[in-house]
C-alpha positions in Angstrom: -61.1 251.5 55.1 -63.1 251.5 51.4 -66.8 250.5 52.0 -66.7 248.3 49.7 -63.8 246.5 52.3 -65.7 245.9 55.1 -66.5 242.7 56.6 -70.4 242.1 55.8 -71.5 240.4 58.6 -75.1 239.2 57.2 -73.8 236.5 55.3 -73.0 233.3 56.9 -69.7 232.9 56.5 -67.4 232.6 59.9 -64.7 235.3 59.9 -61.9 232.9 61.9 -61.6 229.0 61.1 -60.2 227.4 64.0 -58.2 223.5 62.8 -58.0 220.6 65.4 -55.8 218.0 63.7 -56.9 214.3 65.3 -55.7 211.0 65.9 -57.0 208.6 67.9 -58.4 211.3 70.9 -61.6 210.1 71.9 -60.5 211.0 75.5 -60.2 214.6 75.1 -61.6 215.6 72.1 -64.6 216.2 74.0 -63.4 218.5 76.2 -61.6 220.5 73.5 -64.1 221.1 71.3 -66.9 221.8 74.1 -64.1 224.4 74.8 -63.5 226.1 71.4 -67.6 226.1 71.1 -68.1 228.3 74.1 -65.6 231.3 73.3 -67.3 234.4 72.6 -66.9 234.9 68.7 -70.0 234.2 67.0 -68.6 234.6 63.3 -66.3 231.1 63.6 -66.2 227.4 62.7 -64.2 224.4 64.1 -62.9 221.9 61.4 -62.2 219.0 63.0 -59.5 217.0 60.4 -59.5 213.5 61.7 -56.7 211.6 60.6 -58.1 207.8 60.1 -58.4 207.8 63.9 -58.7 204.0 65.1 -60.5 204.2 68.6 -63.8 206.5 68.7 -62.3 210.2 68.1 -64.8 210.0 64.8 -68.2 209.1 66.6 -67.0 211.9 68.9 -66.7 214.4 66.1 -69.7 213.5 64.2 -71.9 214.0 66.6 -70.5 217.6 67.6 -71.3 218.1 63.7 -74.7 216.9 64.0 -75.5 219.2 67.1 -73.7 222.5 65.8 -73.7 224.0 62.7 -70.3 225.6 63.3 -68.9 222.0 64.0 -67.4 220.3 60.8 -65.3 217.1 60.4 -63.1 216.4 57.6 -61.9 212.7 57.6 -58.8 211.8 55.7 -56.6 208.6 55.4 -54.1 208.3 57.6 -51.2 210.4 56.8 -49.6 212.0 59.9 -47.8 214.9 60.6 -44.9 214.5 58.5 -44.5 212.5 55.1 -41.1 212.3 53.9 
């Protein structure tokens, strides 16, 4: 591998980015996000893309945002999986 290549790991920027796509979860999304938090890579961030969620799945997420740094929500209207 070139020098120039490799990964510089001084800069702030996570080397995986882990998706959680949600809707209306407020019962586990808790439990999966405590979960991706706690594994071992330092270098990554969890995007959280919550999908208009109608129950609390959103007051869930924002305050794993507010606590962690590598936590982020992304909150979109409600689209689903599949749009034909």
């Amino acid at each position: 591998m070139q020098e120039s290549c490799r990964p510089n790991h001084s800069i702030d920027v996570p080397t995986v980015s882990i998706l959680i796509p949600c809707y209306n979860v407020a019962v586990t999304v808790n439990v999966s996000v405590a979960s991706l938090l706690g594994q071992t890579l330092p270098e990554r961030e969890i995007v959280a893309v919550d999908d208009s969620s109608t129950d609390t799945t959103g007051d869930h997420l924002a305050k794993w945002a507010g606590r962690n740094p590598r936590a982020r929500v992304l909150s979109l209207p409600h689209r689903g999986l599949f749009r034909p």
